[in-house]
C-alpha positions in Angstrom: 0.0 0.0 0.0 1.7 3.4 -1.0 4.3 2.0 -3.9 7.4 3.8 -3.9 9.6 4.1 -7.6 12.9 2.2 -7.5 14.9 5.7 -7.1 13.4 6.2 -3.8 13.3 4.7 -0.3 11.1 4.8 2.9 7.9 3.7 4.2 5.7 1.4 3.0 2.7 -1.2 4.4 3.0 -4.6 3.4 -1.0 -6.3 3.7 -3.1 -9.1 2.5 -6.2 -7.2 3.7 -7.6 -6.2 -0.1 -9.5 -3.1 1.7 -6.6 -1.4 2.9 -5.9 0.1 -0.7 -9.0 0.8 -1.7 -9.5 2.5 1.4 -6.4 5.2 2.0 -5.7 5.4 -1.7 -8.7 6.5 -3.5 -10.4 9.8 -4.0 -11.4 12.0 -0.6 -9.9 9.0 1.1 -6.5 9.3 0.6 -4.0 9.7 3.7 -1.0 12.3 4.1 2.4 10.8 2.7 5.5 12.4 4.3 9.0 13.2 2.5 12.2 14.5 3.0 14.3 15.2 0.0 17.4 16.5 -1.1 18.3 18.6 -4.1 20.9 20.1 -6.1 20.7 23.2 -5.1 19.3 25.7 -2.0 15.7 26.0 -3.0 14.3 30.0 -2.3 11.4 30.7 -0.2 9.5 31.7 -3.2 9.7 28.1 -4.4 8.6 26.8 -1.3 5.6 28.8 -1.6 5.4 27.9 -5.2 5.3 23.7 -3.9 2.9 24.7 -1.2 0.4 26.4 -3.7 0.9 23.6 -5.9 2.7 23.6 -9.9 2.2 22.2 -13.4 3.0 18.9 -14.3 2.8 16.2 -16.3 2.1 12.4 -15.2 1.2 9.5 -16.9 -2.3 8.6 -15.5 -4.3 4.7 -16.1 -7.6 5.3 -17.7 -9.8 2.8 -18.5 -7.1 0.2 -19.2 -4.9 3.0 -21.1 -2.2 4.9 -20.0 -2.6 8.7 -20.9 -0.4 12.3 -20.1 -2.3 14.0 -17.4 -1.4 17.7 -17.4 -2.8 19.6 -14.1 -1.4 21.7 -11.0 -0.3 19.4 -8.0 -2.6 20.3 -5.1 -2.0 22.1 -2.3 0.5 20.4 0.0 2.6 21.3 3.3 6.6 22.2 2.7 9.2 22.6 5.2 12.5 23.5 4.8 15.1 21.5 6.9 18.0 22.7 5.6 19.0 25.1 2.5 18.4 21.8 -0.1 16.7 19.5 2.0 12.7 19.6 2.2 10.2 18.1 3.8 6.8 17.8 1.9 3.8 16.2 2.9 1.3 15.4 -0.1 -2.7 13.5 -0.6 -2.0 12.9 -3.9 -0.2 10.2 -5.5 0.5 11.0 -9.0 3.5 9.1 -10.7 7.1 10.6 -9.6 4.8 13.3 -8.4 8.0 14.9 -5.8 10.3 14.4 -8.0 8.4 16.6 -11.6 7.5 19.0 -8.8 11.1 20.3 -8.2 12.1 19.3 -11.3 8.6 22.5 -13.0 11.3 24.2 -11.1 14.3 23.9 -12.3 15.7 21.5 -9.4 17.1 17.9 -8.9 16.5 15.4 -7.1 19.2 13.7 -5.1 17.8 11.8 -2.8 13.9 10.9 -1.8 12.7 9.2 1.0 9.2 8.8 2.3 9.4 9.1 6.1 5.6 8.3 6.8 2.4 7.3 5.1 -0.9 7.6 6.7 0.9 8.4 10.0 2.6 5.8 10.4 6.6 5.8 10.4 9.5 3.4 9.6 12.3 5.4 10.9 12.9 2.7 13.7 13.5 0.0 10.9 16.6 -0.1 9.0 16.4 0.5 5.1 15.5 -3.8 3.7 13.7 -5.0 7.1 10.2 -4.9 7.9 8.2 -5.4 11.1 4.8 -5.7 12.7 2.7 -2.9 12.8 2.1 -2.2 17.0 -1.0 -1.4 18.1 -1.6 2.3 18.1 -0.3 1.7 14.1 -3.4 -0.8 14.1 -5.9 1.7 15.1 -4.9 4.1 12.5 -5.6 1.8 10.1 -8.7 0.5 11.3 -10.0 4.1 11.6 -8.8 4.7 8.1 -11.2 1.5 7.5 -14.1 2.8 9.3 -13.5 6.2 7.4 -13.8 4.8 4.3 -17.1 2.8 5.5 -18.8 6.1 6.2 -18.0 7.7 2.8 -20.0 5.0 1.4 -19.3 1.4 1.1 -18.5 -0.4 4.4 -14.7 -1.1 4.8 -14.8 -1.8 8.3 -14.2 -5.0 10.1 -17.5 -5.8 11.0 -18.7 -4.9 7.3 -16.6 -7.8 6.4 -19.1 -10.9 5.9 -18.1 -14.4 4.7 -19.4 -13.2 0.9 -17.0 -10.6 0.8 -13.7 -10.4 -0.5 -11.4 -11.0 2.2 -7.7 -9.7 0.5 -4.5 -12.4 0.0 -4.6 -15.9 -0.3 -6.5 -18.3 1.7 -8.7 -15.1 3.5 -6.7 -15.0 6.1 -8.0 -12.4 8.6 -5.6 -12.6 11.7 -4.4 -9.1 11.2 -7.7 -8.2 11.2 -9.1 -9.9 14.5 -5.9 -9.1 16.4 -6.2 -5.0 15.4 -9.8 -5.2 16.8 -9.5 -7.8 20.0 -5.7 -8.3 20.7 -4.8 -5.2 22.7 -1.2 -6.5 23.3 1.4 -5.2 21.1 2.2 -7.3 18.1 5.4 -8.9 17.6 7.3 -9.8 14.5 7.0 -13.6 13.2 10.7 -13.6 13.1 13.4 -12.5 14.6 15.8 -10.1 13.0 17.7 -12.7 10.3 18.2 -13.6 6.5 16.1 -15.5 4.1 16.8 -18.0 1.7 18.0 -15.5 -0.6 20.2 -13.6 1.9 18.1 -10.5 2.2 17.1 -9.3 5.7 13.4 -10.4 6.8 12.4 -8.8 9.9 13.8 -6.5 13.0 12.3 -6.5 16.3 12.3 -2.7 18.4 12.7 -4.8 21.3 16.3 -5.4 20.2 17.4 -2.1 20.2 
């Protein structure tokens, strides 16, 4: 949920729960996605109020099966400056490369991107290849993003969920589900912090650190 390109690095949610898209990604429903990036160059405050405003560009958009050039302004967004070429910009939208052909309408470059949050939940405690459990307070903002989406029309919530309904992933499984509304115990990884079969990290417990 919230893909990132190959160029860039951060936060993402890893589900099997087919709602969760469909519920922080589309239309009014779409949650804030944080980033900090670096550019080439120091970026003015008239360009940080050009980013904020929003700015031209052109994305490639999927419509009915086809991809077409969507040219439009970016929407309003928040932009702080940490440091003369290092920004911090939280968007809604999710157009294709959108941070990147923002700076770039203005004339910058982008030299590093990474995506600190999404939907207010952070991965800075897990180091860049490892994943962990979401804990519990991370569970109830995404079962309140559920319920969200349920009131703007069709029932995403865990009790909306009936045996006819598609459950997400392989097999329906719904643990993730039941424990974000009955366990109140924080979750722990399935693993400990280690390798797979193909010698890339799998998992990283906080309680380690």
């Amino acid at each position: 949920v919230g893909r990132l390109d190959k160029d860039t690095t951060g936060t993402i949610l890893l589900t099997s729960d087919g709602r969760l898209p469909n519920a922080v990604l589309r239309a009014a429903n779409k949650q804030p996605k944080v980033y900090e990036v670096e550019v080439d160059r120091a970026v003015s405050i008239e360009d940080v109020r050009k980013l904020e405003a929003g700015v031209v560009i052109t994305t490639v958009a999927q419509r009915d099966r086809k991809a077409k050039p969507l040219t439009a302004p970016t929407l309003p967004c928040k932009v702080k400056q940490l440091g003369p070429k290092r920004l911090r910009m939280t968007l809604r939208e999710g157009r294709n490369r959108q941070v990147r052909r923002m700076l770039e309408a203005l004339g910058y470059d982008t030299l590093r991107l990474t995506r600190t949050a999404f939907m207010g939940i952070s991965g800075a405690d897990v180091p860049r290849g490892y994943w962990r459990d979401c804990d519990e307070e991370e569970m109830r903002i995404i079962e309140r993003a559920l319920e969200r989406a349920g009131e703007a029309g069709k029932d995403y919530s865990i009790e909306g969920v009936t045996d006819g309904q598609t459950r997400g992933g392989a097999g329906g499984d719904t643990s993730g589900r039941r424990r974000a509304k009955g366990d109140t115990s924080k979750t722990k990884p399935a693993i400990s912090k280690s390798t797979d079969q193909f010698a890339m990290p799998t998992g990283v417990n906080r309680s380690e650190e």
